[in-house]
Structures are given as structure tokens and as C-alpha cells.
N, C-alpha and C positions, 0 to 999 in steps of 0.2 A: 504494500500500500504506500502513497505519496501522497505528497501535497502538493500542488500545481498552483502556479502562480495565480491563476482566476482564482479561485478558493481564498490568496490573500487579497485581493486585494481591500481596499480602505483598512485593511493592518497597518502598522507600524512599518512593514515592510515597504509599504506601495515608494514611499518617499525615497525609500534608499533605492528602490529600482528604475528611479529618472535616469534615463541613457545621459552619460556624460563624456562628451567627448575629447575634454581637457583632462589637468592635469587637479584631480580633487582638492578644495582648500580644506585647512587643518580641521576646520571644525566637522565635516563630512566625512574625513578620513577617521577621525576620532569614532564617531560613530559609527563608519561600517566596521571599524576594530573591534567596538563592546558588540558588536551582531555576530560579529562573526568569531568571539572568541568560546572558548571551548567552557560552560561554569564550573567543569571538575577539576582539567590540570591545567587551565587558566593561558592556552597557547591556540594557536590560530587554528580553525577546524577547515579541512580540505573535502572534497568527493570521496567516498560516501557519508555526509551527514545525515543524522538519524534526530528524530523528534518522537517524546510523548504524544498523548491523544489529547494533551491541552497546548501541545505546541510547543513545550520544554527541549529544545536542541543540546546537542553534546556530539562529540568527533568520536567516531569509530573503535579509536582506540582503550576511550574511557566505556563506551557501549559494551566492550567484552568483558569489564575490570565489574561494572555493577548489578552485573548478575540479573539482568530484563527488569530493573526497577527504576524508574527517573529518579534522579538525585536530589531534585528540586520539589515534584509532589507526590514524592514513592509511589506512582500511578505506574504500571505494568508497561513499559517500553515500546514493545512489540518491534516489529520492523518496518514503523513509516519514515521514509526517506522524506528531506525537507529540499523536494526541487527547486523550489523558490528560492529558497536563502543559499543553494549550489548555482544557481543563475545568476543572483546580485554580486555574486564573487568574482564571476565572470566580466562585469561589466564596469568594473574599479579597476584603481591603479595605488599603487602602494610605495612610501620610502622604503631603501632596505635598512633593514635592522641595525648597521652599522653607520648610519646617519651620523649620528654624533662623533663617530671617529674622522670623516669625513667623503664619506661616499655620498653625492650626491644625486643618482641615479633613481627613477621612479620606476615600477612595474606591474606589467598586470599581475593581480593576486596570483594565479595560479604558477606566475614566471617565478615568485619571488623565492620562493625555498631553492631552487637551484641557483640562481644568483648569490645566495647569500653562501651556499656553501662553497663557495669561490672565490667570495668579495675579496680585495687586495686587500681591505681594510679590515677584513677579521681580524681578532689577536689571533697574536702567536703561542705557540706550547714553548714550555722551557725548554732549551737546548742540551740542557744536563744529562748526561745520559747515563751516568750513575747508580741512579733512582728514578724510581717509578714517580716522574714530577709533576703533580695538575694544577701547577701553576699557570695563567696564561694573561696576557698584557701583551702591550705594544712593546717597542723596542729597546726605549729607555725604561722601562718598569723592568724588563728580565734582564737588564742591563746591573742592575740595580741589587734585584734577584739573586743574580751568580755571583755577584760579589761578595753580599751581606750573609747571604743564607748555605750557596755551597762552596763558598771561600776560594772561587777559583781565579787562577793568578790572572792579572790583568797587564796588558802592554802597549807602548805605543812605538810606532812603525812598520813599514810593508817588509820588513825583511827580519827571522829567525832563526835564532841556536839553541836547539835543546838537547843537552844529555840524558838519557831513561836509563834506571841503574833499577835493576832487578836481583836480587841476591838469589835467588830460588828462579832460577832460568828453567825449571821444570813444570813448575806449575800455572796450568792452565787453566784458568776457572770463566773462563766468558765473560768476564770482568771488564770495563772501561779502566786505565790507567789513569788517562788523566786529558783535563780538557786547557786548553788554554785560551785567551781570548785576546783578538788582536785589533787596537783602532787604526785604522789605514785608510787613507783618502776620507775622511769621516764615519768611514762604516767600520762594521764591525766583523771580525772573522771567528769562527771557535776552528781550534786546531784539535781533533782526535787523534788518541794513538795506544793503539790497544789491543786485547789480544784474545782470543777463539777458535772456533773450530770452524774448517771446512772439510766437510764430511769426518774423517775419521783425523784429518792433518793439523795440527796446531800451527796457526799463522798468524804475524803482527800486522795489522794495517795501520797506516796513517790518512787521513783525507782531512780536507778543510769545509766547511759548509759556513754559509753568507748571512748574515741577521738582516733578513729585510726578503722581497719577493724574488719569485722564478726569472723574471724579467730584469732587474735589477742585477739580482748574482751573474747573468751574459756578459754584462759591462767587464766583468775581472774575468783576468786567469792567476793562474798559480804554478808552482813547478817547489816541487817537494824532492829531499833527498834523503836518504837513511846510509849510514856506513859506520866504518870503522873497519881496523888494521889494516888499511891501505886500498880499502874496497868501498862500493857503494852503488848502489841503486839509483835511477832518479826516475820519478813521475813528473807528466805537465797536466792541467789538465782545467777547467771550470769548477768554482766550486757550488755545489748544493746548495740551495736554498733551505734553512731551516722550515718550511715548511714540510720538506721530504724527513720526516722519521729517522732519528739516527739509524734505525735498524732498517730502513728502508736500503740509508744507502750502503752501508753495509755488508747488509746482506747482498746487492747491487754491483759490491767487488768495485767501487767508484773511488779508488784510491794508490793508491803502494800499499802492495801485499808482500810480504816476505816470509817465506817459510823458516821453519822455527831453527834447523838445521844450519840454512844460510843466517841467519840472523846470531848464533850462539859465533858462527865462524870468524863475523865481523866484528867478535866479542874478544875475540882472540884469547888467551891467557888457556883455562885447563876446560875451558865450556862450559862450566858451572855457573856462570854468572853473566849474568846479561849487562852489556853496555852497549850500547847504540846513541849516537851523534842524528839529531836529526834538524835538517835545514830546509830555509827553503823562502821565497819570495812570491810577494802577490803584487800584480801590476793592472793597471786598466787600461784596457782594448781604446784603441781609437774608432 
């Protein structure tokens, strides 16, 4: 069973379903927000919307959570679908969510959930890859973030020397070593370098990833080196957009890999101990 637009009309509804062919002002927007939010878990309701027999609407997902009873006059649910208020949805246009960061961009309702899971203006996840981290903010907030809360070292300049001194070159545990953070041309770089399994093989990677968008991180490259006792590796390469999951990239093999073998060699001494020299420069593309 449904409800069809003739059935509303002179509702409350009729008003919100003036064709508009601009871009809706605040106070219209406002109110197809409260029509068309969900009253259980208070978020925008999509196709298939469902309504009591007095008209009480709620979204799909909250319809399987309360067991065929409306939440609003514990009246028996059933399955009437509310065509009407899935047509008014159709015929608006909506800021994305991230407005106030500043994406200015309008959408039809139904465009806007996939925009938004894309918007450049989303926060970011912490780059820490340490821990399991659900922190998220813009760039100066996780900026802020790694320094205060995972005390990771901070530096300024496009060019890098680090030493990794491992006493226990045997063990392998899936572990992040260590991240470091680099200001360069005003941005921001995390350097990784750390060590895991591929397949049954224990291997160190290094890779760099970019604090800011996919688009953004094209502008640099980087060129990475690992060595020691007269030997070394070197990687070039673009680096990640923190948006890609450190285990994205990772896992992705997006870096200098070195097996554990060559890595103990460049260690030189009895292989019991891990040292490795690791270098390397970032520059911006013309």
C-alpha cells in the first residue's frame, strides 16, 4: 500500500511540493530537512520511505530496528510506502554536509550522499598508523593531533636522514616503527617505515603519503633510499594521499620494499641487528 500525492494534497506536504527551479532559500531548505528527516536516528530518509496509517514517516532502516510499530503513535506500521514525500525529495536541491568547511556546491537530494562521500572537504582520518585512531579533522587539527597525543617527531624541510636501529632484527610482528612528519613547501608529508609480512616473507617498507587531497599529492614526487655497508636501494615515486588507508597503501607495495635478508646485509656486522640509513627528498612537479 502507498500514499500518492493526490491523497496529500492540502497537507502540509502540498507546499513543499511547489516545482522549484532555483536554487532553494535557507528557510525552505530548512524545512524540507525536518520533512524529510528520519524521527528515530534523526538522518536524512532516502527510497524506500515507509509511513504509519496516520502518516508517521521513518527510513527503512529504522523500519526493521522497530519491530512493525510506529515510534511516534505505537500504531502497527505495516508496509505503506510514502510516494509523496519520495517525490518532494526529488524535486529539491541541497548544500553538502560539509558546507561549513567550505564546499560550496548544491545538489539534488538524491545526488547528495554520493557527493558527500567524496567531498575534498571531508575531514581526514589520522594518519597514525600505530593504533586503531578515530580521530578525524582537517589538517591543522591532526597536525596538532600527532604531535600532542602520538608524540610523533616533527620537521622542517624537503630533504631526510634517518637511522632505524633494531636490536632484535628477528622479530616480526606487523608493527608500524615509526612515522615521521615533514613541513615542505607548506605541506605536510608522514614518512613510514616498517615492517610485515608478504605472504610467508618478512619485509621493511618505506613510503611517504601527502596530508591534504589525491589531486594535491600529483603536484610532488619523492625519491626514497635505504642502505648501508656500502649498499642501497633507491625508490622515486608520488606520494599517497592520506586519504588512501595506510594499509591501503601498503598493502599496494606503493613504496621501497626490502626483504629482511637484504636488509640484515646492509646491516653489516654479525646480522643480529638491524641498522639501516634511510634518505631521501621531496620536490614539486612543475
Amino acid at each position: 500500500m502507498a500514499t500518492s500525492a493526490a491523497e496529500l494534497r492540502g497537507s502540509h506536504f502540498r507546499k513543499a511540493a511547489t516545482p522549484n527551479t532555483g536554487n532553494l532559500g535557507k528557510q525552505s531548505t530548512s524545512n524540507m530537512q525536518d520533512l524529510l528527516d528520519c524521527p528515530v536516528c534523526f538522518t536524512m530518509m532516502y527510497p524506500p520511505i515507509f509511513q504509519c496509517p496516520n502518516g508517521h514517516t521513518l527510513c527503512s532502516q529504522c523500519r526493521a530496528r522497530v519491530k512493525n510499530s510506529c515510534p511516534i503513535c505505537r500504531g502497527e506500521l505495516g508496509n505503506i510506502r510514502c510516494l509523496a514525500l519520495e517525490k518532494i525529495a526529488e524535486s529539491i536541491e541541497l548544500p553538502c554536509m560539509y558546507q561549513s568547511a567550505g564546499c560550496g556546491d548544491i545538489f539534488p537530494y538524491y545526488s547528495k550522499p554520493k557527493h558527500e562521500e567524496n567531498c575534498k572537504y571531508r575531514p581526514y582520518n589520522c594518519p597514525y598508523a600505530g593504533a586503531e585512531c578515530s580521530v578525524t579533522g582537517d589538517i591543522s587539527l591532526l597536525i596538532k593531533h600527532l604531535k600532542n597525543d602520538h608524540k610523533v617527531d616533527m620537521h622542517d624541510g624537503c630533504t631526510f636522514n634517518h637511522r632505524y636501529v633494531k636490536s632484535d632484527a628477528g622479530e616480526i610482528d606487523n608493527a608500524t616503527w615509526m612515522l615521521t612528519v615533514f613541513n615542505c613547501f607548506g605541506r605536510q608529508f608522514c614518512l613510514h617505515f616498517e615492517t610485515f609480512f608478504i605472504g610467508m616473507s618478512p619485509v621493511y617498507m618505506a613510503f611517504l603519503r601527502f596530508m591534504g587531497t589525491e589531486d594535491e599529492a600529483r603536484e610532488f614526487s619523492y625519491s626514497i633510499e635505504v642502505g648501508g655497508n656500502g649498499r642501497k636501494l633507491t625508490w622515486q615515486g608520488v606520494p599517497r594521499s592520506i586519504r588512501d588507508s595506510h594499509q591501503k597503501v601498503r598493502d599496494s607495495q606503493d613504496g621501497l620494499i626490502i626483504q629482511r635478508n637484504l636488509a640484515l646485509f646492509f646491516s653489516g656486522g654479525d646480522r643480529q641487528e638491524l641498522k639501516l640509513k634511510v634518505s631521501g627528498r621531496i620536490w614539486k612537479e612543475q
